[in-house]
C-alpha positions in Angstrom: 11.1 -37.5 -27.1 8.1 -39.4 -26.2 4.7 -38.4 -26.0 1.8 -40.4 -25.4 -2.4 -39.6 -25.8 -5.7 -41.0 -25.3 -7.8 -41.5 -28.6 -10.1 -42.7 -30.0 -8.8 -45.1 -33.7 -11.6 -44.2 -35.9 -10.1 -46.4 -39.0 -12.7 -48.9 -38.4 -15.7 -49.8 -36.7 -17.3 -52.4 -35.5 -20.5 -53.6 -36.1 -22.2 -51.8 -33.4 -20.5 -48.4 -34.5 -17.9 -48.1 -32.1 -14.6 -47.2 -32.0 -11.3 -48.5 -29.2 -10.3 -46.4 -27.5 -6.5 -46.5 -27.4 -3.3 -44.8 -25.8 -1.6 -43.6 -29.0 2.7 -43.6 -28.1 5.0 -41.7 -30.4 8.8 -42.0 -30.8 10.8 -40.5 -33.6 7.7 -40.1 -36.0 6.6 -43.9 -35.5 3.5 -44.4 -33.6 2.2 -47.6 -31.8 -1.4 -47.7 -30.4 -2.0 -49.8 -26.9 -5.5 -50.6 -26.8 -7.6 -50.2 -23.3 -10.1 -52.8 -24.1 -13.0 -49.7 -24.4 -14.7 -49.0 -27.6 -17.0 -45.8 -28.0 -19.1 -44.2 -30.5 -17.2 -41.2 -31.6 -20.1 -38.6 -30.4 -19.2 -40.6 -26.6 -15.6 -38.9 -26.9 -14.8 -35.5 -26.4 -10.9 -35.3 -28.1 -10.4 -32.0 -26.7 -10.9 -32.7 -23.0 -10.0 -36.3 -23.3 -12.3 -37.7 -21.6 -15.8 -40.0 -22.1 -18.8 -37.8 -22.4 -21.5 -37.8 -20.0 -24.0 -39.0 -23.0 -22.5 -42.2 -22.3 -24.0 -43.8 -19.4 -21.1 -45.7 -18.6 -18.7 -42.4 -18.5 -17.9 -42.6 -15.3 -16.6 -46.2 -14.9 -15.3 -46.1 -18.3 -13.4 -42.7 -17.6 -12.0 -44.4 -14.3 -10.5 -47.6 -16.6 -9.5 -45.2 -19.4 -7.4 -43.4 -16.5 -6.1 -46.5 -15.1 -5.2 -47.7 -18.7 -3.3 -44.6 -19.6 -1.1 -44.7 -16.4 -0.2 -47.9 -16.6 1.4 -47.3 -19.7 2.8 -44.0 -18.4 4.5 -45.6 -15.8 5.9 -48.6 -18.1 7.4 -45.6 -20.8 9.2 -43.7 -17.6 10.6 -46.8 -16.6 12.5 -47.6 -20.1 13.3 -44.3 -20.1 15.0 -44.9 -16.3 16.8 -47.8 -17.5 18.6 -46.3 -20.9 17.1 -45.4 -24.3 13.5 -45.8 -25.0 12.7 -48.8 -27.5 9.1 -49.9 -28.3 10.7 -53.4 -27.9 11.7 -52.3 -24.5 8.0 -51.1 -24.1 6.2 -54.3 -25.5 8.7 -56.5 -23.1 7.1 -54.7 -19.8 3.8 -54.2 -21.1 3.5 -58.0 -22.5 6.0 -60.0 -21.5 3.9 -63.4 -21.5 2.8 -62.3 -24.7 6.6 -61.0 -25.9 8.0 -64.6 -24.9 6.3 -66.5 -27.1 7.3 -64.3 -29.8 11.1 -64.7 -29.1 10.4 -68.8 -28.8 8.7 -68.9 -32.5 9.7 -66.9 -35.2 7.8 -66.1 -38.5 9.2 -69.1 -40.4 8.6 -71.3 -37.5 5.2 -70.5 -37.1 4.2 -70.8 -40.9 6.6 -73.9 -41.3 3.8 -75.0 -38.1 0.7 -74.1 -40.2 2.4 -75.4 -43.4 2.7 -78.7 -41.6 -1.0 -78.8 -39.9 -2.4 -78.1 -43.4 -0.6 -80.6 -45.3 -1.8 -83.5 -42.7 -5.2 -82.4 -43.3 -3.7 -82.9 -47.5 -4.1 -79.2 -48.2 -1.2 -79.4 -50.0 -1.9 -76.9 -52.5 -2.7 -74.2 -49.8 0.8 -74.8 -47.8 2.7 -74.4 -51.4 1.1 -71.0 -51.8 2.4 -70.2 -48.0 5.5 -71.6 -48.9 6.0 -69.5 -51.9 5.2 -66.3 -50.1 7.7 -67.2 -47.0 10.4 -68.1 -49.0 10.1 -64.6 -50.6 10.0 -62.5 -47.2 13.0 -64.5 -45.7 14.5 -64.1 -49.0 14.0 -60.5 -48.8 15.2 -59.8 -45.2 18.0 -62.6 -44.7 16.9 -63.7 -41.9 15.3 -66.7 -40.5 14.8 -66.0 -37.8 13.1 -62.7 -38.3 9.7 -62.4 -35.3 6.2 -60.8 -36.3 7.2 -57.7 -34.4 9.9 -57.0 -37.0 7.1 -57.1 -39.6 5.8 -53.6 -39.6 4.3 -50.8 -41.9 7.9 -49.9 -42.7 9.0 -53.7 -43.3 6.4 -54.3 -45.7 6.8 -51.2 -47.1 9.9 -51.3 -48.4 9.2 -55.5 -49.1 6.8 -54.2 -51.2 8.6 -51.8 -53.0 11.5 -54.7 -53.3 8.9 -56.9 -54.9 8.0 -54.4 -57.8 11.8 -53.6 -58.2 12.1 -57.2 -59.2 9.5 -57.0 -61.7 6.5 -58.4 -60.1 3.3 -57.3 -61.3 0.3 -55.8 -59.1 -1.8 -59.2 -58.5 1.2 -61.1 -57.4 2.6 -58.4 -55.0 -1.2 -58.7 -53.7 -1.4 -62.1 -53.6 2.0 -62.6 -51.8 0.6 -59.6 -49.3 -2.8 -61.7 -48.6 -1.1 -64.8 -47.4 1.7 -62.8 -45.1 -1.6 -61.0 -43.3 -3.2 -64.6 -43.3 -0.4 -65.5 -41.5 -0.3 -62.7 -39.5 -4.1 -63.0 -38.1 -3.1 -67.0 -37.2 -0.5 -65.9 -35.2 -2.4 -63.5 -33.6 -5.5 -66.0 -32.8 -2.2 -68.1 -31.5 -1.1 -65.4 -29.0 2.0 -65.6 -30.6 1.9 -61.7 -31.6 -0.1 -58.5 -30.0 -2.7 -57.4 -31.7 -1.5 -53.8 -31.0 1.5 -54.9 -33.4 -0.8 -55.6 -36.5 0.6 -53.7 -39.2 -2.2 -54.3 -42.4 -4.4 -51.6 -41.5 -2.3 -49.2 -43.3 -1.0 -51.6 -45.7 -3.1 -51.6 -49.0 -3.1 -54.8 -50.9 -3.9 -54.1 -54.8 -5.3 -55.9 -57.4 -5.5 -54.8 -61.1 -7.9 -56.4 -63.7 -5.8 -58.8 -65.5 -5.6 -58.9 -69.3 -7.8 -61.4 -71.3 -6.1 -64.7 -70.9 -7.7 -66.0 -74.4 -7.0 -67.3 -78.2 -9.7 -67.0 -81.1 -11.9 -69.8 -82.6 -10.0 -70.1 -85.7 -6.7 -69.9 -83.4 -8.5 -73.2 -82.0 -9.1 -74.4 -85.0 -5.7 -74.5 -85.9 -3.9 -76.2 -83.0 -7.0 -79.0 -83.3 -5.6 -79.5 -87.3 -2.6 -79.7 -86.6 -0.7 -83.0 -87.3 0.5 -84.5 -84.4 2.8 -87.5 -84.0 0.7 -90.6 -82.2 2.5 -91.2 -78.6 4.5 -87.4 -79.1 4.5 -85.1 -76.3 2.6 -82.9 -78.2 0.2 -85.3 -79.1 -0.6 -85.9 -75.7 -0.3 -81.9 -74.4 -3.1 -81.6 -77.4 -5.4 -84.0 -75.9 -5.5 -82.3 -72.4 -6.0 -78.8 -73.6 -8.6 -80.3 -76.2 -10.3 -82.6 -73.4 -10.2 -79.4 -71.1 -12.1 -77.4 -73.4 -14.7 -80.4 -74.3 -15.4 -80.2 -70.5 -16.3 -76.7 -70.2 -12.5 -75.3 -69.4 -12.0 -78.2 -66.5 -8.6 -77.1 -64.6 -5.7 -79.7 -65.2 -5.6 -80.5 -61.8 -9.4 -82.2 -61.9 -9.1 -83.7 -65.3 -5.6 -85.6 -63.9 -7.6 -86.6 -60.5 -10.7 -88.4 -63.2 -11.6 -92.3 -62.7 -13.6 -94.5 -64.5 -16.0 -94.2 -61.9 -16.5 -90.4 -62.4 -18.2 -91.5 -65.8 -22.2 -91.7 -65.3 -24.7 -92.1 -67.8 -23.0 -90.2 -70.7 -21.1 -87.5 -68.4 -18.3 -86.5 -66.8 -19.5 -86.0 -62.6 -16.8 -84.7 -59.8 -16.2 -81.7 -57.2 -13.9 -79.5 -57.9 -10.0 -79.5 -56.1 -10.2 -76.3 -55.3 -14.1 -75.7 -54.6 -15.5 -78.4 -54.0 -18.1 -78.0 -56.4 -20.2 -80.3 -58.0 -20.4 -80.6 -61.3 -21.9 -82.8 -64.5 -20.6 -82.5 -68.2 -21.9 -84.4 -70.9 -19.6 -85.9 -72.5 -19.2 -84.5 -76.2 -17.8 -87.3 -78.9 -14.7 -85.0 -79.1 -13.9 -85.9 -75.6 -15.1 -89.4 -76.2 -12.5 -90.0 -78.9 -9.9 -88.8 -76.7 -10.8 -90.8 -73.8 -10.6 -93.9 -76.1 -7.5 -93.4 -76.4 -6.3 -93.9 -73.2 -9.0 -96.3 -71.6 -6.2 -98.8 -71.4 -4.4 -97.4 -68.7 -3.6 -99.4 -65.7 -3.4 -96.6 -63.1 -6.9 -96.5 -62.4 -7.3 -93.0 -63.7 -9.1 -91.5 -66.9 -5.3 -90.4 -68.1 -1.9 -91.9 -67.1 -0.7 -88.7 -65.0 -0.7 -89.7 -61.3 1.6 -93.4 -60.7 -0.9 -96.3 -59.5 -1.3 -96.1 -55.9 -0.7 -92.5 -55.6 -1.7 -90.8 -51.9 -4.4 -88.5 -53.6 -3.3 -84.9 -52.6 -0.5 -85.2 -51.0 2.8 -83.4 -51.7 3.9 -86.2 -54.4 1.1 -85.7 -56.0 1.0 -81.6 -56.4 4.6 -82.2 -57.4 3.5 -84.6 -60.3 0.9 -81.8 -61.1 3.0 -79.0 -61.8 5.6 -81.2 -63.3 3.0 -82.0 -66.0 1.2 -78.7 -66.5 4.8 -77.2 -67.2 5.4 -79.6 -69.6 2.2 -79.9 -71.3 2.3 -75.9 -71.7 5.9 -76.4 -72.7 4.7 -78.7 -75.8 1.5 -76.9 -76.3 3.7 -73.6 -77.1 5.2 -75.5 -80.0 2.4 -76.6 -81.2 0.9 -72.9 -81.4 4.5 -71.8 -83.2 4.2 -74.5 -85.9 0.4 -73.6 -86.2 1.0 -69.9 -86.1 -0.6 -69.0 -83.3 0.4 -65.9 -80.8 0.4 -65.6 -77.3 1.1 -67.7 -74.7 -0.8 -71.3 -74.8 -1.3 -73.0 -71.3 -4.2 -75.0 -69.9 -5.7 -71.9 -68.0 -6.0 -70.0 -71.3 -8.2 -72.5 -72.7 -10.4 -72.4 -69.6 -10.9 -68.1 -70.6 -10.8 -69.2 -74.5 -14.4 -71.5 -73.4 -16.0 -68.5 -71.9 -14.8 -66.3 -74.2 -16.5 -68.1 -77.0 -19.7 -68.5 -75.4 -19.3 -64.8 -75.0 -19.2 -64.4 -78.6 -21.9 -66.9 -79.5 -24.3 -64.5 -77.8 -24.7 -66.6 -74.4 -25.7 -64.1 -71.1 -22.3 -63.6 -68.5 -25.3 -65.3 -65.9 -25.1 -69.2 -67.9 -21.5 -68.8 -68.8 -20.8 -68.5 -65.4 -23.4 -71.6 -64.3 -21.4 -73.7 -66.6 -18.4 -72.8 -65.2 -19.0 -73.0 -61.9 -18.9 -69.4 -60.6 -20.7 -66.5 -58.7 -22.4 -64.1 -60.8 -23.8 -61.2 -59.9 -25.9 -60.9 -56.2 -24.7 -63.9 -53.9 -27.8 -62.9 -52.2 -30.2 -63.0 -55.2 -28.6 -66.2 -56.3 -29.8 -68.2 -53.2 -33.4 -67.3 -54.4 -32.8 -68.0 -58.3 -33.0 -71.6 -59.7 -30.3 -73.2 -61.4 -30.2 -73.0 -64.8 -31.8 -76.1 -67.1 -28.9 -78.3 -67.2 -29.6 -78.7 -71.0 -29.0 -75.1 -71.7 -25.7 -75.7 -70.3 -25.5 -78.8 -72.3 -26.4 -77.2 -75.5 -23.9 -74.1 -75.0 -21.1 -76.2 -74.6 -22.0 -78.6 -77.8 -22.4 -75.0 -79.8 -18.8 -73.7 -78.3 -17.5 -77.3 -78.9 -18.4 -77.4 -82.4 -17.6 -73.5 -83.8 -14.0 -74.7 -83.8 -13.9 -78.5 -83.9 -15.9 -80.8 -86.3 -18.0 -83.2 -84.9 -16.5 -86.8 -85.6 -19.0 -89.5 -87.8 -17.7 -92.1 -85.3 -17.2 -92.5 -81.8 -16.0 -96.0 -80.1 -15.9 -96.2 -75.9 -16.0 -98.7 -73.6 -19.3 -99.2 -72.7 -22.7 -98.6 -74.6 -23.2 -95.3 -75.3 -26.8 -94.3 -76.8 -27.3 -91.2 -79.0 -30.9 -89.7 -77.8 -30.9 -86.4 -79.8 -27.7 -84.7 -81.5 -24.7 -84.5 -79.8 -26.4 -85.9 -76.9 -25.2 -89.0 -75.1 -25.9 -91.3 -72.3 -24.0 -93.7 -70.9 -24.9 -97.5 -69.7 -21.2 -99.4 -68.5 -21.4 -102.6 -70.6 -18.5 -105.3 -71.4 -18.9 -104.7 -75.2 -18.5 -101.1 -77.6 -20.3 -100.0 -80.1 -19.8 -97.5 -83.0 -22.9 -95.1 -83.7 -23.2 -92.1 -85.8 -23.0 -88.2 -84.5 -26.1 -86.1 -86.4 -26.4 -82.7 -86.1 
């Protein structure tokens, strides 16, 4: 049996306190709300009588759309009911059929694989994997490809969800598989290529657990720095990456691959951010000098010989080269850590947590660890009002982090003239010849 209502969805508000008002249809314990395009303030609704008060001073013309609203629907639920068994799909096709056509002409996967495609040309490539990876696993899930929005409801994603943790997945990547469905979702909606009435998130939780300290010790650091490693070996390089990564305050492997001569000013290390955009400028400590010497013979017109000369920057060749080489420098940098004796997993992101973590420990505040890595603390709204932080405390924090686990070297020869002002500090001046000078502390 069908039954249908007036009332008023108090599950959110908007911004002025009110609530839509919405005919509320019921079939076989599922319900569906059909909005009327009113929103009231709850004390403006009386949900006995079922009716706009008279404190609003719009009740009268608002009761007279409610009305019209509510009958219209009436009339469409009698008439699926005329023609044979009573569907919401039935409903939604006589109610919206402009709306319910352009649903049957695009699916799910056709309308991601359209925002995949717009994003890539605009070389978001790293955005459109993370779609990718979340479409595959819903059409994965339901077998079928050609599976339409209004399929995805509370009880589809239910039961997804409980599909997901049956294979193992953990919390955060249930959540973050959830996030970029619902982004999905509110495109297509902004499209028109599904009813708002359909949306299915609001009683959808998406979860996130605190995740578990992604770090090693300083003596663990110690140890993978010492150990002997074959010049050219795959392991020889995989140690330069992590070791350059945490010289430059835990730099992602993405932005140390994208590094060119040209980001080298005056003795540091200046570029955005992939993935922020943020600026930011790292002195260059003569642990990462020495490992830059190494390489500044390269041809590709890069810092390091990842990316093939000529690359498109960005585009999909180039994320594949990027995951390519993170797996395999983690893959090397694991054996390293077993011939060293170190636990846990060892990839490029743990060295990034192993950075802060030593600050941590040094006695530096959560407020400059964060400055130097780039990040939020605290207030957004008191940071707009708060100066940066002296870049040299920044400086000085990450010399201190740098040298509790890895001696400073007595010599350090670049390309270039590099002139030592105080200890451990450096400034750069691009010259044809290269010096040698001494590092004090």
């Amino acid at each position: 049996m069908v039954t249908y209502k007036l009332a008023l969805d108090e599950r959110r508000a908007k911004q002025d306190g009110t609530f839509p008002l919405v005919v509320r249809v019921t079939f076989n314990r599922k319900v569906n709300a059909y909005q009327t395009g009113i929103y009231l303030k709850t004390e403006h609704w009386d949900k006995f009588a079922l009716q706009v008060t008279k404190a609003n001073t719009n009740a009268l013309a608002l009761s007279s759309k409610a009305t019209e609203e509510y009958l219209k629907i009436q009339k469409a639920i009698l008439k699926v009911e005329s023609e044979g068994e009573f569907t919401f799909d039935a409903l939604k096709d006589i109610l919206y059929p402009t709306q319910v056509k352009k649903m049957k002409e695009k699916s799910f996967k056709e309308f991601a694989n359209d925002v995949m495609n717009d994003m890539k040309k605009v070389m978001r490539t790293g955005g459109a994997y993370v779609y990718q990876t979340a479409v595959n696993r819903l059409i994965d899930y339901c077998d079928d490809e050609a599976i339409t929005f209004s399929k995805i409801d509370y009880t589809f994603l239910e039961k997804f969800k409980n599909s997901l943790y049956q294979q193992g997945l953990k919390e955060n990547s249930v959540g973050n598989y959830f996030r970029t469905i619902r982004a999905l979702y509110n495109k297509a909606i902004k499209a028109k290529i599904v009813s708002r009435e359909l949306y299915p998130f609001n009683d959808i939780p998406i979860k996130t657990e605190k995740t578990a300290k992604r770090a090693i010790k300083a003596d663990e650091v110690s140890k993978l720095y010492d150990y002997p490693k074959k010049t050219n070996s795959q392991e020889w390089h995989a140690a330069n990456y992590l070791f350059l990564s945490f010289t430059l305050r835990g730099i992602s492997f993405t932005d140390l691959a994208y590094l060119k001569p040209g980001n080298i000013k005056d003795g540091c290390v200046v570029y955005r951010r992939r993935k922020t955009k943020k600026l930011y400028n790292i002195r260059l400590h003569p642990v990462a000098l020495n490992i830059l010497k190494l390489y500044e013979n390269g041809e590709n017109g890069y810092l390091l010989p990842v990316f093939p000369k000529g690359m498109i920057e960005d585009g999909e060749e180039s994320k594949k080269i990027t995951r390519q080489w993170i797996k395999t420098t983690n893959k090397y940098l694991n054996r390293i850590a077993e011939q060293s004796k170190v636990g846990g997993n060892i990839t490029t992101y743990v060295i990034r947590h192993t950075w802060a973590t030593i600050a941590k420990r040094l006695g530096y505040s959560n407020e400059l660890i964060a400055e130097g890595m780039g990040h939020e603390y605290g207030n957004k709204i008191t940071n707009i009002y708060l100066d940066e932080f002296d870049q040299t405390l920044i400086e000085d924090m990450n010399d201190r982090v740098i040298t509790s686990v890895i001696p400073c070297p007595k010599r350090v020869v670049y390309q270039g003239k590099y002139v030592l002002k105080e200890p451990n500090r450096i400034s750069l001046h691009i010259n044809l010849s290269s010096i040698k000078f001494h590092c004090t502390r």
